[in-house]
N, C-alpha and C positions, 0 to 999 in steps of 0.2 A: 299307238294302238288306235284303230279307226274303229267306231260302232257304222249298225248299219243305222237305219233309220228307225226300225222297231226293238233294236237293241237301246235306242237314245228315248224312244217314249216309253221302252218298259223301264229305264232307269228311273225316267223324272217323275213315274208314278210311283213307283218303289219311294222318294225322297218328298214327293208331298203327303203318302200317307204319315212317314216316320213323323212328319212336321204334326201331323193332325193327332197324333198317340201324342205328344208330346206331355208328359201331364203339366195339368194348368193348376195354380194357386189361387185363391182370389181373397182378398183382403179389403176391410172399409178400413178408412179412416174417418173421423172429425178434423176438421180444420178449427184450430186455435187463436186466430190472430188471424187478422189484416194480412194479404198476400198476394199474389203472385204468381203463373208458368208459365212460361211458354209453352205452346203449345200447336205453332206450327213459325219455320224457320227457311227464308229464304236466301241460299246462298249467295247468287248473284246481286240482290240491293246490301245483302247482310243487315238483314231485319228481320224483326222476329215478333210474333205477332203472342199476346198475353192472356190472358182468363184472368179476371180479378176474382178473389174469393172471399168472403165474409168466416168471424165465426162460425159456429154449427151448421157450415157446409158440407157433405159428404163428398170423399175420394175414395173409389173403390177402383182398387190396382191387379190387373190381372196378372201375374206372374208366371214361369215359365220355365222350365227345368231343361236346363240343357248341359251335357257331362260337368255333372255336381255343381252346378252354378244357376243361379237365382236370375232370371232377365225380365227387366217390366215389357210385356208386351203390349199393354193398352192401357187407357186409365178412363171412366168413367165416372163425369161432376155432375150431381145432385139425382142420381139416374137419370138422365135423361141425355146428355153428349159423350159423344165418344172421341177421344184423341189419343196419338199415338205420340210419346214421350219425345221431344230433340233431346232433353241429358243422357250423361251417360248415367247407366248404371249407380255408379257412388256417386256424383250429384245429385241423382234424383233422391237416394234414400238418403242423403244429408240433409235435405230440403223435407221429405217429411220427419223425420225427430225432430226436426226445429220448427214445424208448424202444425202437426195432427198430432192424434194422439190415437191410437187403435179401439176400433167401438167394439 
């Protein structure tokens, strides 16, 4: 099946609005302890570069509903930086019950 060319850009607008409906979550956390993220990751040296975080730091995780499943799409430290998660999904939220705790 071939689109023409306005058959392919009414597609990909059709697919960025559904993107923009998508509904978002958003969540703070406290940071508890001494820590840790990565927070951005390069394949090619395989490095990965970290945010150290203190105590009574904030993490606020925006979340993202996609068919029945929960995805971190951004995370925001102390309001003020934005970064976009290397874990997956179940590492990231293993890593906060083991360092935040929900404000």
């Amino acid at each position: 099946m071939r689109l023409s060319f306005s058959e392919y850009i009414e597609s990909k607008n059709i697919l960025k609005l559904a993107v923009e409906d998508a509904p978002k979550h958003k969540q703070i956390f406290n940071v508890t302890k001494y820590c840790k993220i990565p927070v951005h990751e390069d394949f090619k040296s395989n490095t990965k570069e970290y945010i150290g975080l203190k105590p009574k730091d904030s993490v606020e995780v925006i979340w993202e509903t996609h068919e029945s499943q929960m995805i971190v799409r951004y995370i925001i430290i102390n309001e003020q930086y934005n970064y976009f998660p290397t874990w997956t999904n179940k590492k990231f939220c293993n890593w906060l019950t083991m360092n935040c705790k929900i404000n």
